[in-house]
C-alpha positions in Angstrom: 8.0 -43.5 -2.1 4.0 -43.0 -1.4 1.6 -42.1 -4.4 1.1 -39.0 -2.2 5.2 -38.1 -2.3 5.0 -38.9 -5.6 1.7 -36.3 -6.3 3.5 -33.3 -4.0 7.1 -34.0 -5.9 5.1 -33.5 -9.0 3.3 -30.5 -7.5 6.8 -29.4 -6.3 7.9 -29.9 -9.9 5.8 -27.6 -11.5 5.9 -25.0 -9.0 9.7 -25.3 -9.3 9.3 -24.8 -13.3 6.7 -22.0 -13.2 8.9 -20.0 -10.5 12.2 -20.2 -12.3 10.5 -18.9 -15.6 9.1 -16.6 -13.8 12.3 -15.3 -12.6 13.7 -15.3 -15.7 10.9 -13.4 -17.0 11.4 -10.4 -14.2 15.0 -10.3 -14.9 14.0 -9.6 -18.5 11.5 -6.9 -17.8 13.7 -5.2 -15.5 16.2 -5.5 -18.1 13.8 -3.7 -20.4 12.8 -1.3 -17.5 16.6 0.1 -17.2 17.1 0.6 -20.1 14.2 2.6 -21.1 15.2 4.9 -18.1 18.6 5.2 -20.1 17.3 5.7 -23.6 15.2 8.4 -22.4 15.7 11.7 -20.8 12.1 12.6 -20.1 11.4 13.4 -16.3 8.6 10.3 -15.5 8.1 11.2 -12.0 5.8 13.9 -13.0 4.2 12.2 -16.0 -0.2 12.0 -15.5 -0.5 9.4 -18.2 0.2 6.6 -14.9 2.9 5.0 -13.1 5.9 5.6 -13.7 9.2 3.4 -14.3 10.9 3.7 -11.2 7.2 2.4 -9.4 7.7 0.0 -11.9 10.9 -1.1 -11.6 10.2 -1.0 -7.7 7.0 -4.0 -8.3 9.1 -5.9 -10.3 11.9 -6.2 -8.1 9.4 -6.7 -5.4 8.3 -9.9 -7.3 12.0 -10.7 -8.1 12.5 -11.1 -4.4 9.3 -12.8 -3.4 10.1 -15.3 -6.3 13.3 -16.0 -5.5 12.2 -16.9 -2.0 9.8 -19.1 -2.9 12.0 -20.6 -5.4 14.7 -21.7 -2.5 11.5 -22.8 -0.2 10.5 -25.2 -2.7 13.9 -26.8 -3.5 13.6 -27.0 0.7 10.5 -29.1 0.2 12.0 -31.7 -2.0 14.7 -31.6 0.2 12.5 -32.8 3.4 10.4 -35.0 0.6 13.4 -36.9 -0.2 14.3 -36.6 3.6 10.9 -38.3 4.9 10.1 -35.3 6.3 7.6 -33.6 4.6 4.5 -33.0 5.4 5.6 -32.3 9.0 6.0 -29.1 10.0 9.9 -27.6 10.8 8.9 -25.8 13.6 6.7 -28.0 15.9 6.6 -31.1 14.0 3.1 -31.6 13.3 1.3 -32.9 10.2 0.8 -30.0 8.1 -2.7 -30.0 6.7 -3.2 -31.8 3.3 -5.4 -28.7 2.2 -2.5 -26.4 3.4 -0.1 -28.3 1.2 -2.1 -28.8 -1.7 -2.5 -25.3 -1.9 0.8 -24.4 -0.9 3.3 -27.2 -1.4 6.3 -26.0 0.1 4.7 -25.0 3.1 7.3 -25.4 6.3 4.7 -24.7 8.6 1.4 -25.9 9.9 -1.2 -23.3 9.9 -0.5 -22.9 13.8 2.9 -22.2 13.5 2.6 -19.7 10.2 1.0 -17.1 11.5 
């Protein structure tokens, strides 16, 4: 393995850390978020002191999802690391840019392909 495998595992590492504590974090606050709906009987959909707990609830699943996805796209990145494959992009099989990946490390696409 490359020093540069070795430097995007790494990256792929903490990403992989940060994202799963993450989820474990929105799966607490939603958590939180149902049961306050429960414990209270007060009609929040018309409350002016800001958003309320259903809008709430609706965000946080919203970054549930979007972590969990990213989650799964990185375990695919080691996957292609410990393949040979990374760095390539799935679609058209390019190099994906170093910037792009540094930034992004479980990137599957070249910035072509992405968008």
């Amino acid at each position: 393995m490359t020093d540069r495998d070795e430097k995007f595992r790494a990256l792929l590492q903490i990403e992989q850390r940060d994202t799963a504590k993450l989820i474990g974090d929105l799966g607490h606050d939603i958590g939180q978020l149902v049961n306050a709906r429960q414990d209270s009987n007060s009609d929040d959909e018309h409350d002016p002191e800001g958003s309320t707990l259903a809008f709430e609830r609706s965000q946080t699943d919203a970054l549930l999802a979007q972590s969990t996805q990213r989650l799964s796209q990185i375990g695919e990145a080691l996957e292609r690391l410990d393949a040979g494959t990374y760095g390539l992009c799935v679609r058209c099989g390019e190099p994906i840019a170093a910037a792009r990946l540094e930034a992004r490390p479980y990137a599957p696409n070249c910035i072509g392909c992405a968008s």
